[in-house]
N, C-alpha and C positions, 0 to 999 in steps of 0.2 A: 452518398447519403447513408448505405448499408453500413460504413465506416463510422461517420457517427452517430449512428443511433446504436451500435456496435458498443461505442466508448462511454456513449452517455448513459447507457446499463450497467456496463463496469465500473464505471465513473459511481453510481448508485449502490451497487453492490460492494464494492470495497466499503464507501465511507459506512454502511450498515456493518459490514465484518468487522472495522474497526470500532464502532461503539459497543457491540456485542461482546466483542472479545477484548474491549479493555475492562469491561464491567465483570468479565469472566476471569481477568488477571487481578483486578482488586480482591479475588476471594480463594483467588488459588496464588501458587510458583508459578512462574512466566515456563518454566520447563516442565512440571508435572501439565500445565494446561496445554506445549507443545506437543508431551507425548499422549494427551488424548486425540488433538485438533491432526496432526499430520499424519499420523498412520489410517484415523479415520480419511482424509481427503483423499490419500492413496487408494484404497480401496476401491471408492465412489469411482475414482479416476479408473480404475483396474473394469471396472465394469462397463463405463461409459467409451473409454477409448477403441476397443475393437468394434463396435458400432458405428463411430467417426469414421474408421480405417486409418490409414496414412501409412508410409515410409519408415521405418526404424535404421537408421544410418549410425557412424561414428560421429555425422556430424550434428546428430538429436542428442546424442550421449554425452557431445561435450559442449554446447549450446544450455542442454538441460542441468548440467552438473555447476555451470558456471552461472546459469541463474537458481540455482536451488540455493549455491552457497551466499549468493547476494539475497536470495530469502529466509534464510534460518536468522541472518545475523539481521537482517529488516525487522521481522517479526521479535527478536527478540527485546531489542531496542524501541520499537516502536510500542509495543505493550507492556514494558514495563515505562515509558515515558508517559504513555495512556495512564497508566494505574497510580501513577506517585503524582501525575500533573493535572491540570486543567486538559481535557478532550479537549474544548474547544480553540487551546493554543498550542499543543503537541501535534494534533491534525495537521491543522494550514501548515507550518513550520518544515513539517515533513516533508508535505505536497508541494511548496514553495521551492524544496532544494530537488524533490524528484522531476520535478517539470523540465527546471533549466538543465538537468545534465542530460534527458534524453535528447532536448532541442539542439545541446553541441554536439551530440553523440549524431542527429542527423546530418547537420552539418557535415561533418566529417565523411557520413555515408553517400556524399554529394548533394544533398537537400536542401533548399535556399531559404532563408530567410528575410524579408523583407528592413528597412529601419528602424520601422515602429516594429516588429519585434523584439530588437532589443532596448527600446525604450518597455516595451512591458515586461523584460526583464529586470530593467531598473527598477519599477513602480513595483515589482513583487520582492524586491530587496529592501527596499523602505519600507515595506508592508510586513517584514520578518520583524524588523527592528519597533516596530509599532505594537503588531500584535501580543510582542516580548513582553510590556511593561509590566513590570509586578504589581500587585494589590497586595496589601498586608493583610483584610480579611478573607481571601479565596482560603476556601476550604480544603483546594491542594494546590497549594500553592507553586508560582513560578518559578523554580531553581535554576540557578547554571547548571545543574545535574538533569534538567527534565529538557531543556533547551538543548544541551549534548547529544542527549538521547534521542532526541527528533530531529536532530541536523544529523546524525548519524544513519539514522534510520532511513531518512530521506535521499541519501547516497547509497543505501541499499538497494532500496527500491528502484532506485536507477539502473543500479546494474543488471536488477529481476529484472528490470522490462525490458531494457539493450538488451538483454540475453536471450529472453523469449524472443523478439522479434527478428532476431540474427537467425532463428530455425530455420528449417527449410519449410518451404508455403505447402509440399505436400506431404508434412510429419503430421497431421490430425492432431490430437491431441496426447502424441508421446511425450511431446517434450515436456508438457505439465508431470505426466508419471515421472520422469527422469527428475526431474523439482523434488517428486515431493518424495522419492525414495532417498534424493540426499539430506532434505530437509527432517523425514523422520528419522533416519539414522542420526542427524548429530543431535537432534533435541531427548530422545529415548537416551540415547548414550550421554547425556549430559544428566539427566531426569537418575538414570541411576549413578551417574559417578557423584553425584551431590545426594542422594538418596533421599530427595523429595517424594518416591512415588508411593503416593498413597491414593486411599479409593477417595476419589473428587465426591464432594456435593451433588447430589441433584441437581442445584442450578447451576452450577460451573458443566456439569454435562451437559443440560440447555442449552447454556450459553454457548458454550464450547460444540456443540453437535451444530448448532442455527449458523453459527459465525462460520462453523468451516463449508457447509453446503452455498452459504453466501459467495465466500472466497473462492472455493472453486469454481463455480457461475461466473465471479467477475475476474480470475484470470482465464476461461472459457474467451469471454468476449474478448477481454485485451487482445487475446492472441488472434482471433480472426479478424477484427477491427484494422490490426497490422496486416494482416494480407489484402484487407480492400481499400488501405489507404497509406498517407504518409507518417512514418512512428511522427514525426514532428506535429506532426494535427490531433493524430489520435492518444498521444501522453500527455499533450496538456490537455483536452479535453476530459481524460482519465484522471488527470490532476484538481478536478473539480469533488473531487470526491470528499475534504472534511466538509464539503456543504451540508450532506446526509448528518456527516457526527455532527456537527456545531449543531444543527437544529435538534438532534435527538438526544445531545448536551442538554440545549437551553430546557426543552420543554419535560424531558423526563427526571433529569438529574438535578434541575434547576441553579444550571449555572449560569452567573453573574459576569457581565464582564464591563471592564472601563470605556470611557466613552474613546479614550486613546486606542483602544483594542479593538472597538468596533469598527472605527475608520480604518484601520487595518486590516480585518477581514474586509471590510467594501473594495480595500487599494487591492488586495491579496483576489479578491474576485475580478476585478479591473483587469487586472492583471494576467492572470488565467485566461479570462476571456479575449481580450487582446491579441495575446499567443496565437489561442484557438483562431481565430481571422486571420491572422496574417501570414501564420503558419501554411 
């Protein structure tokens, strides 16, 4: 039970980081708002980890370095997918392709999976192609470029989460610091090789300050969620996360969606949930 109520915080906390910080990339560079968002996280992280305690090994450093690199490129992709698309179809899209890679990634790590697991893997591939359909009046409309972006993103976050959970169970929370020192070194270093940095807005610092204390909280929980239980339970459960953006889509941003899309988030929840049982 610690497991999931572990996942279903992070599970909340991401989809909040994600609506924050795409509303924070609609007004800034996806890299000027990385080099405020990850060096801030790092610090938090610098303060809170000797508190936790844990182990610091060769094998936090390369665990941590091989999920930082699957989160720079997550983050990038997935908030610039947020800022040009529809929240509430770059989400699911995302979540859809992050779920099934960690569920093979368990697999692999000996972890079983029932039948009807991979029947809810089906019902969440029909639910991709569902949620897809364009409208011609969506006010950011559905492109092959925003679909890319979130299917890309979506195999990012696969690898962050495989990675984090590969740590060893007595690193505390180093291997986050080890993330987010690879994660601020390449977005800072990209932030000036394109020489976007300039002084952010007021509400991109909002935004960008809220979203990242969210993010860290909910890779906090990922990571110990995976110490009290199976990655395979706890990433798709964690995979329920555009439910936070879709609903803070719908009601703050007032976005619209077709009725083909809607039954596609309902199969895309099916789906998820499904997982999460059988798993």
């Amino acid at each position: 039970m610690t497991a999931i109520l572990l996942a279903l915080g992070s599970s909340i906390a991401f989809g909040l980081t994600d609506f924050l910080g795409g509303l924070a990339a609609r007004r800034a560079h996806i890299f000027l708002l990385g080099a405020l968002t990850q060096p801030l996280g790092l610090v938090i992280l610098l303060l809170v980890a000797p508190l936790v305690g844990g182990t610091v090994t060769s094998e936090v450093w390369f665990w941590g370095a091989v999920s930082g690199l699957g989160g720079a490129f997550a983050y990038v992709m997935l908030f610039r997918a947020l800022a040009i698309g529809p929240m509430s179809v770059a989400s699911p899209i995302s979540a859809l392709v992050a779920v099934v890679l960690p569920v093979l990634a368990g697999l692999a790590f000996g972890e079983r999976l029932p039948p009807l697991g991979w029947v809810g893997i089906a019902v969440g591939m029909v639910a991709v192609v569902m949620v897809s359909q364009v409208h011609e009046d969506a006010p950011h409309p559905v492109s092959l470029r925003v679909l890319l972006l979130a299917f890309g993103a979506g195999v990012f976050i696969s690898v962050f989460l495989v990675a984090l959970e590969r740590a060893p169970d007595d690193s505390g929370l180093w291997p986050l610091v080890v993330v987010r020192i690879i994660t601020s070194v390449l977005l800072v270093s990209a932030a000036l090789g394109t020489r976007v940095l300039t002084r952010p807005s007021r509400d991109v610092v909002w935004l960008g300050t809220t979203s990242t204390l969210l993010d860290v909280a909910a890779t906090a929980m990922f990571i110990f969620a995976t110490r009290e239980g199976l990655l395979t339970v706890v990433a798709v459960i964690t995979a329920l996360y555009p439910a936070a953006t879709v609903i803070m889509a719908r009601f703050v941003l007032k976005e619209h969606l077709q009725a083909m899309q809607r039954w596609g988030l309902a199969l895309a929840a099916v789906s998820v949930a499904v997982l999460a049982v059988v798993a």
